[in-house]
N, C-alpha and C positions, 0 to 999 in steps of 0.2 A: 659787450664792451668794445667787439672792434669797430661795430658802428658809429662810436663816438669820433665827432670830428676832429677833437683835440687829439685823438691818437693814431689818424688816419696816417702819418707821415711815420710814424717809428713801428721799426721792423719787430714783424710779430713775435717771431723768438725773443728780442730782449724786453718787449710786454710779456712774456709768458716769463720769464728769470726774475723779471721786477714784482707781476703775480707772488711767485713762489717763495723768492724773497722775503715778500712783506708777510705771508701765510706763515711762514717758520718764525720769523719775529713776533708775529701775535701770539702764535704756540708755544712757544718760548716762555713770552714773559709770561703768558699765562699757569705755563707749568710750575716758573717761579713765584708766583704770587707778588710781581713786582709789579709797584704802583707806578702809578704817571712819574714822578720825579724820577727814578730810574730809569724809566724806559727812556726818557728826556736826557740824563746825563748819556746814556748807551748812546744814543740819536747825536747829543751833538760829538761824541768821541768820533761818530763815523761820518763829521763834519758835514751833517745834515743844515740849512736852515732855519731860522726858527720859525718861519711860517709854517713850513713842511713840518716842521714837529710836532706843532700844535694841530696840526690840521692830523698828523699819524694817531697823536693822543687822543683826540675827539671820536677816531673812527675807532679805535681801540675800546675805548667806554661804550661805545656804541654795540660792536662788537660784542664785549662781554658781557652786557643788559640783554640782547637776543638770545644770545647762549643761553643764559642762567635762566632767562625766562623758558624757552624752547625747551630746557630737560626737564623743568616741571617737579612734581612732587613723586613721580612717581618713575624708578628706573627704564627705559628701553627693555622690549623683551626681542630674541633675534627669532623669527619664526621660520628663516630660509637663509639660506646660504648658497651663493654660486659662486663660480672662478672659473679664470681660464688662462690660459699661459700665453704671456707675451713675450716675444725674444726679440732685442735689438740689435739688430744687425750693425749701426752707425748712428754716430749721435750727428749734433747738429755742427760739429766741425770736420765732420767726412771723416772721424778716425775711423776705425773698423771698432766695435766693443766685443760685440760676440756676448750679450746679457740679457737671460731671461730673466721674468720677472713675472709674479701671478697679480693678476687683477682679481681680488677679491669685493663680493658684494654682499654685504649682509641687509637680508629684508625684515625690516624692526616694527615694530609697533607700540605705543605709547597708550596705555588704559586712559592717561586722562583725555586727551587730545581724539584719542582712535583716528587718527593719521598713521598713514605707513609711508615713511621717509625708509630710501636707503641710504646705507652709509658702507660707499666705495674708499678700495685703497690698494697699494701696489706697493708687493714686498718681496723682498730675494724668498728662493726656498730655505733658506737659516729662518729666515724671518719665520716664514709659514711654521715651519716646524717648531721653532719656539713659541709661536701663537699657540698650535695645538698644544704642545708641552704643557704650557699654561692652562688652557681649556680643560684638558683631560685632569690637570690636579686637581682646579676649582670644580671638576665632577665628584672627584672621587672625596671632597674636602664635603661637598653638597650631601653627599648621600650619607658620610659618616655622621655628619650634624642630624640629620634625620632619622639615624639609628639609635641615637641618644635619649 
């Protein structure tokens, strides 16, 4: 993407926040089950254009047609698991933060596909620990259903 000429002139940090941005916004509406007309009233409340909104809506459908098609009929399985701890010293306005944070990598596999896509992601230790929290119940929920 930074190859692209059209973006050769704006500073990479606010391509990476406009990135990020629009990533939380498709996550978003998607968690909400919110149609195009919503995401369009949200869009123009944040005095968007209407070309740029139509154009956000398009990638958005676009977006959720690959998703939905990509999970397939059959759940992810996680076969691997790695992490490593990242600690940020200063963010991108020179404050000092003093914030770790674990990169987590889960390595998946897909029966129908048999592709092995990972699926990365970076969360406080709260996070982590309420991940495993989670994990360790859905184990112990797994194994009671199986004693049944």
């Amino acid at each position: 993407i930074l190859d692209d000429p059209d973006l050769k002139d704006i500073d990479p940090t606010v391509l990476k926040h406009c990135h990020a941005a629009a990533a939380t916004c498709i996550l978003e509406a998607g968690k909400q089950k919110a149609d195009i007309s919503a995401i369009s009233a949200c869009l123009e409340d944040c005095k968007l254009d209407k070309e740029r909104i139509e154009q956000f809506c398009t990638e958005y459908q676009e977006t959720l047609t690959v998703v939905s098609f990509s999970i397939g009929r059959s759940p992810l399985h996680i076969t691997d698991v790695s992490w490593r701890l990242e600690y940020q010293i200063k963010n991108n306005q020179l404050h000092k933060t003093y914030q770790p944070s674990y990169l987590v990598t889960l390595n998946v596999e897909n029966s129908d596909s048999g592709s092995h896509p990972d699926v990365s992601f970076s969360c406080t230790m709260e996070q982590l620990q309420d991940l495993v929290g989670k994990l360790k119940d859905a184990a112990k929920s797994l194994e009671r259903a199986t004693q049944m």
